[in-house]
N, C-alpha and C positions, 0 to 999 in steps of 0.2 A: 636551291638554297632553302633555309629551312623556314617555315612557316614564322611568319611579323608577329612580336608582341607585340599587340595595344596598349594603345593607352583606356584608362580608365571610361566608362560613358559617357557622361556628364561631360569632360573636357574634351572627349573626341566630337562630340556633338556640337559643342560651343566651336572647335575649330573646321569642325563640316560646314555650319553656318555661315561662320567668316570666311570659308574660300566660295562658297555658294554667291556671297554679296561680292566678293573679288570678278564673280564671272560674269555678275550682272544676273542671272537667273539659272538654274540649273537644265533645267527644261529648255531652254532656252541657247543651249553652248554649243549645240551642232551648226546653230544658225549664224553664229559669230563668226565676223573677218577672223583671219588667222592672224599671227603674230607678225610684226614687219620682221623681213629677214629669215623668215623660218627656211630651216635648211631643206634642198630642193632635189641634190644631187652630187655627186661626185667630189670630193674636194671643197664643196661647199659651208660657211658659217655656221657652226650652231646659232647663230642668233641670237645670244648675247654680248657678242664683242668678246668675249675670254678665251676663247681658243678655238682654233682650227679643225677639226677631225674629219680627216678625208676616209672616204668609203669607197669598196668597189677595187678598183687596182690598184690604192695605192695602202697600207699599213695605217690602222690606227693610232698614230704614235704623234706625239705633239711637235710643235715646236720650242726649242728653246725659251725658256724663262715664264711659257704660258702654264696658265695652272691647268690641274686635269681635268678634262671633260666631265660632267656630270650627267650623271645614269640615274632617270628615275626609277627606282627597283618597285616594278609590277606599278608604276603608273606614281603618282603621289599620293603614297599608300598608306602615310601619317595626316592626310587632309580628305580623303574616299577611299572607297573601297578596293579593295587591290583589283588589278587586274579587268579593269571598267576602262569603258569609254570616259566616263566620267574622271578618274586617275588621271587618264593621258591627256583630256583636255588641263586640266588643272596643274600639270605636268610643264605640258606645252607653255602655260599662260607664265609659267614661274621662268621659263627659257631657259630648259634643261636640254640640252645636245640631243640625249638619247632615250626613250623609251623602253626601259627592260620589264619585257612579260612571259610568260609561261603557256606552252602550248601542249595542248594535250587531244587526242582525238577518242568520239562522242562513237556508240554502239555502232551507227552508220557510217563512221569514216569520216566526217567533217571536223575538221580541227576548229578547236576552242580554247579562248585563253584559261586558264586554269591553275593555280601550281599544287593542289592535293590530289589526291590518288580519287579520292571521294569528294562531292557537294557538300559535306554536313558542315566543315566548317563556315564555309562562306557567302552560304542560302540558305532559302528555309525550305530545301528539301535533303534528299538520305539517299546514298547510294554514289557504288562507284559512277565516273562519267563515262570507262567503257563498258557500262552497261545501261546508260542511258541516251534514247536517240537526241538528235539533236531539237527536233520540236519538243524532247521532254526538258529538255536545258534554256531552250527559249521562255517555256512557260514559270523558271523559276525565278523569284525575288534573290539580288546579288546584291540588293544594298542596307537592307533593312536591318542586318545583323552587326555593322556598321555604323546606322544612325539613321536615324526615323525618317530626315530629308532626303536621306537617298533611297527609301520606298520605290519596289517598282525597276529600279536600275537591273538592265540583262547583262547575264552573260555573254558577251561578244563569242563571235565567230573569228577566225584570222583573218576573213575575209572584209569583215566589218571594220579590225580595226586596223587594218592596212588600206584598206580605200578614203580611213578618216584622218592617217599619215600620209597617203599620196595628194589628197587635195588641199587641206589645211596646214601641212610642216610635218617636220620631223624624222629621225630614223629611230629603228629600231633594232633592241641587241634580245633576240626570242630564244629561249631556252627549250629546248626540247626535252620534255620529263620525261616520256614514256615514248619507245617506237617497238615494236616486236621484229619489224622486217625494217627492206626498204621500201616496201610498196605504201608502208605508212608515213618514210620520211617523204617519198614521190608525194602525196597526195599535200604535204607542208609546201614544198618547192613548187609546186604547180599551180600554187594559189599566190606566193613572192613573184613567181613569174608571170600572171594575168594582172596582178595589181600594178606590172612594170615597178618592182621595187627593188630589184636584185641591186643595182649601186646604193640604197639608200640600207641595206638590212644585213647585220652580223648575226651568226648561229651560235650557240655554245651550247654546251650539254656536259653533264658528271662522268656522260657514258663514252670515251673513246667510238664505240662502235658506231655511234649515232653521227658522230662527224666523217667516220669514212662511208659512211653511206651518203652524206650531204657533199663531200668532197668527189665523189663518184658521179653522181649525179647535176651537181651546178660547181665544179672549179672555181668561177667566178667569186664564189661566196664567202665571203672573208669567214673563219673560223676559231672558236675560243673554247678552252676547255676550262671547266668548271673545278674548282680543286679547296678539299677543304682542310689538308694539309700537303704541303710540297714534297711531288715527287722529288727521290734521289736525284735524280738530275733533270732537272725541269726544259733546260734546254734540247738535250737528250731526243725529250719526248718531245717537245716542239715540233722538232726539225724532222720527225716520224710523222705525226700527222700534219705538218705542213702548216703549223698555227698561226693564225695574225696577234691571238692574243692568248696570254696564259694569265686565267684568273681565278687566284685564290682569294679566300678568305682572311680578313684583315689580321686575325688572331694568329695565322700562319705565317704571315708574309713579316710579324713584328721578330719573329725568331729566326730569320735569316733574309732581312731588307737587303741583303748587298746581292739578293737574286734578281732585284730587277736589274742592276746593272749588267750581270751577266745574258739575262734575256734581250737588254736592249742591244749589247756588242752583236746577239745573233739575230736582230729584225725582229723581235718578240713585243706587244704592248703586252702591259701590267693594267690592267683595271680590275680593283679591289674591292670585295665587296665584304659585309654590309654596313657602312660606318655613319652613326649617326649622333656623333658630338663633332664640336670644334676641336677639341685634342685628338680625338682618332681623325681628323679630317688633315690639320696641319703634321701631325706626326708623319701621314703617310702620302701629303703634298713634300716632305723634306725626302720620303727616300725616293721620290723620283715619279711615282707611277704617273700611267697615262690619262687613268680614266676613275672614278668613285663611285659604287653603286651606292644608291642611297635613300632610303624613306625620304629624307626631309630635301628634295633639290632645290626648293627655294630659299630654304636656311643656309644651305653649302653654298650658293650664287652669290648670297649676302656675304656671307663669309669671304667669299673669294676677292668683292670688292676689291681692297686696299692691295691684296695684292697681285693689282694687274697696273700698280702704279708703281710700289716702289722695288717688286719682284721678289720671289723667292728662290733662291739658287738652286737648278736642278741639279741632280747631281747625274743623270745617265742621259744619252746621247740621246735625239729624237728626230723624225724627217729621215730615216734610210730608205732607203729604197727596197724594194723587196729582192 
């Protein structure tokens, strides 16, 4: 997905602050109880009470009348800095279902969250990440470019931040940017599989190739492809790579909304990304999807509020079985 506009300094700074006094301390949010309810496993609550999303065996796909899951896109990336520890706590606190970050692997082969090719945007160093090791991405400043309070914040490892969704909450929907082989997607899945995350974590990627090498490799792992206009026949290609989920981009999905019905008749979820108003959120809660990626998940929760009381009519089928 393509790199977050910001907001302005000054008002990103003022809203860095106020999720900082929301966490109690920033420095301080590794040490905090996790959220009640945070989702654990299989089938399990997102832990807001709004909707269901089972992971693992069974399809990403809701229940009747519940609104869709919400995806924090690279952490809560409109309150920190993408792709931080810091994101996904703040992510977490807002009780957002899902986690979506970016993985990329470092000179030496260790996977890092990342979503550019290069560090310059989102530190204060330069260069591609594979061509820097991972103690050189340790030593870099990931928050500062962001807002002065998050000084100092690293770049996670996938290692870091799956042991800080195995023990405090959450799943995660990880996008793989870059693999040249499989022995690069191996070295992603080898680290999902020591953190025992495989029921809690969905893969998606741009690149078809990158999921038949994940589908080769861990079957188990629910799969989504990444799409920034709709294949001719989306179902099609589904049912080729074996998808849990087929996710475009909301600008695409507005010029032929009656695909997700088609994708739901064949076990396909729809989670759309990246929509960050109240009319792109309700617009594309009416054409059915399963899941929102989204900068703002605590604004879309709010949002969702009212209707998880008086409901909004789905319109495509949800709960098949695989």
């Amino acid at each position: 997905m393509r790199p977050t506009r910001m907001r302005p300094r000054p008002l990103r700074t003022a809203l860095a602050l106020a999720a900082c006094v929301v966490l109690g301390s920033l420095a301080g949010a590794a040490a905090l109880p996790g959220p009640a309810g945070a989702a654990v496993g299989t089938g399990t609550s997102t832990g807001t009470g709004r909707a269901t999303v089972t992971v693992g065996s069974s399809l990403p796909l809701l229940a009747d009348g519940a609104p869709p899951a919400v995806v924090a896109h690279r952490g809560a990336s409109s309150l920190a800095p993408e792709n931080t520890i810091a994101a996904q706590e703040i992510a977490r606190r807002s009780g957002a279902g899902f986690i979506e970050n970016d993985v990329r692997l470092s000179q030496d082969g260790v996977p890092h969250l990342m979503h550019d090719a290069t560090v310059d945007r989102t530190t204060d160093g330069t260069g591609a990440i594979a061509t820097l090791s991972s103690a050189q991405l340790h030593s870099l400043d990931a928050g500062s470019w962001f807002a002065p309070v998050f000084a100092g914040t690293r770049v996670p490892t996938l290692t870091e931040q799956l042991a800080d969704l195995r023990t405090r909450g959450g799943n995660l929907l990880l996008e793989i940017k870059r693999a040249d082989d499989i022995q690069q997607v191996a070295a992603i899945i080898d680290i999902v599989r020591v953190q025992e995350m495989t029921e809690r974590v969905l893969i998606q990627s741009f690149d078809p190739q990158h999921l038949r090498w994940v589908r080769t490799l861990a079957p188990d792992i629910p799969l989504g492809l990444l799409r920034n206009t709709l294949d001719p026949d989306p179902v099609a290609v589904s049912e080729e790579l074996r998808l849990a989920l087929y996710n475009p981009a909301g600008t695409a999905l507005e010029k032929n909304p009656g695909v997700v019905d088609q994708l739901h008749q064949a076990g396909v979820g729809v989670w759309v990304w990246t929509l960050d108003t109240a009319e792109k959120w309700d617009r594309h809660t009416r054409y059915g999807v399963d899941g929102i990626i989204t900068n703002r998940p605590g604004e879309l929760i709010g949002f969702q509020h009212p209707r998880n009381t008086s409901g909004v009519p789905r319109t495509g089928p949800a709960g098949m079985p695989r």
